[in-house]
C-alpha positions as CSV (number, residue, x, y, z in Angstrom):
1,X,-3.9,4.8,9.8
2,X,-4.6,2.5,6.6
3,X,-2.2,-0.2,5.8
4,X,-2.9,0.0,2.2
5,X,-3.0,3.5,-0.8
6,X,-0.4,6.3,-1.0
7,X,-0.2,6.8,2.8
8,X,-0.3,3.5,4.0
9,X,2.2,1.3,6.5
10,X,3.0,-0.7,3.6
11,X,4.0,2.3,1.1
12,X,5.9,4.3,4.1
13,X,8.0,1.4,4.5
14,X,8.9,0.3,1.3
15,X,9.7,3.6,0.4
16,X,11.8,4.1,3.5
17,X,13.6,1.1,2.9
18,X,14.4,1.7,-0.6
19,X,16.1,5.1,0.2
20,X,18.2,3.1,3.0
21,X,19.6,0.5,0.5
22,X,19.9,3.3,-2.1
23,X,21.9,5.6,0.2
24,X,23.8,2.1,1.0
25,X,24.7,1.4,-2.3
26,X,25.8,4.6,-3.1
27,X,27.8,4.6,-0.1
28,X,29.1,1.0,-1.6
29,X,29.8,2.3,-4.7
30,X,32.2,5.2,-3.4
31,X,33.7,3.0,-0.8
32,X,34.7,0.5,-3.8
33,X,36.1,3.8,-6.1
34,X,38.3,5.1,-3.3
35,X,39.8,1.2,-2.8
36,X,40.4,0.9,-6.3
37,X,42.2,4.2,-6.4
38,X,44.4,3.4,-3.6
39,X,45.0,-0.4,-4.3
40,X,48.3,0.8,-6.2
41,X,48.2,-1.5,-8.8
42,X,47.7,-5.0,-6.6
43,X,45.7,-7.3,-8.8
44,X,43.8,-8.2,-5.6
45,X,42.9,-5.3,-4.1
46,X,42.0,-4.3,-7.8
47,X,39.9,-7.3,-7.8
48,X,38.1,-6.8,-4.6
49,X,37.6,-3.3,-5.2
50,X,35.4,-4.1,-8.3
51,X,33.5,-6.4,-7.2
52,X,32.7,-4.2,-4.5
53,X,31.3,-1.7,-7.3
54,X,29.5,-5.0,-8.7
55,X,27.8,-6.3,-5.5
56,X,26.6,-2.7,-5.0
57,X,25.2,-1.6,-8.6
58,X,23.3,-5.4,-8.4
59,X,21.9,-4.6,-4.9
60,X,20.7,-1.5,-6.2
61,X,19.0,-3.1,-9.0
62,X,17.6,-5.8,-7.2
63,X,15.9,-3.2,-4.8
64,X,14.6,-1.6,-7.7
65,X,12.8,-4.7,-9.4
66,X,12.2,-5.7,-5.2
67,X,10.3,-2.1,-5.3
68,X,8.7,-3.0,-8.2
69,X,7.2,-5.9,-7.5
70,X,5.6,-4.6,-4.4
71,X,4.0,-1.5,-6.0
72,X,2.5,-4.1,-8.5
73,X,1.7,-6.7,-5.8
74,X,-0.1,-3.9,-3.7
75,X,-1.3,-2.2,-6.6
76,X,-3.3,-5.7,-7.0
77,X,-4.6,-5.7,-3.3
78,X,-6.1,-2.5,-3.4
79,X,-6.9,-2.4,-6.9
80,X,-5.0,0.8,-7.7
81,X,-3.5,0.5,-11.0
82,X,-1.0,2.8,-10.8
83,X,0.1,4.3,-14.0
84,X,-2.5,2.2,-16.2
85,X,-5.6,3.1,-17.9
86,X,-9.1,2.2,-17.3
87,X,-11.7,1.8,-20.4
């Protein structure tokens, strides 16, 4: 098994990891939605509800740039450039 390129250790688990904060997020995001409906008007239950829904949509992004960054980094390493052109 390679550690490196589209079937390596490194790619299996950052993409594995990606999906599990994703799936958390969106699990997150629902979980905030369904305390904002039932908070009944309480400004802070309203409050914690949303920033719930905030701490989730900024995990999510921060796993995206996270992903990102490692695609680039090992796109480096192995000298894949993924998506770019070669003259």
């Amino acid at each position: 098994m390679q550690l490196f390129g589209t079937d390596g250790i490194f790619t299996t688990a950052t993409n594995l990891l990606l999906f599990v904060i994703g799936a958390l997020s969106v699990v997150m995001i629902i979980v905030g939605g369904i305390r904002y409906v039932v908070s009944g008007g309480s400004s802070a239950q309203v409050t914690a509800a949303k920033n719930t829904i905030l701490y989730a949509i900024v995990g999510l992004v921060v796993a995206f740039l996270a992903y990102a960054a490692i695609n680039f980094l090992l796109g480096s390493l192995t000298g894949n450039n993924n998506g770019g052109t070669n003259v």
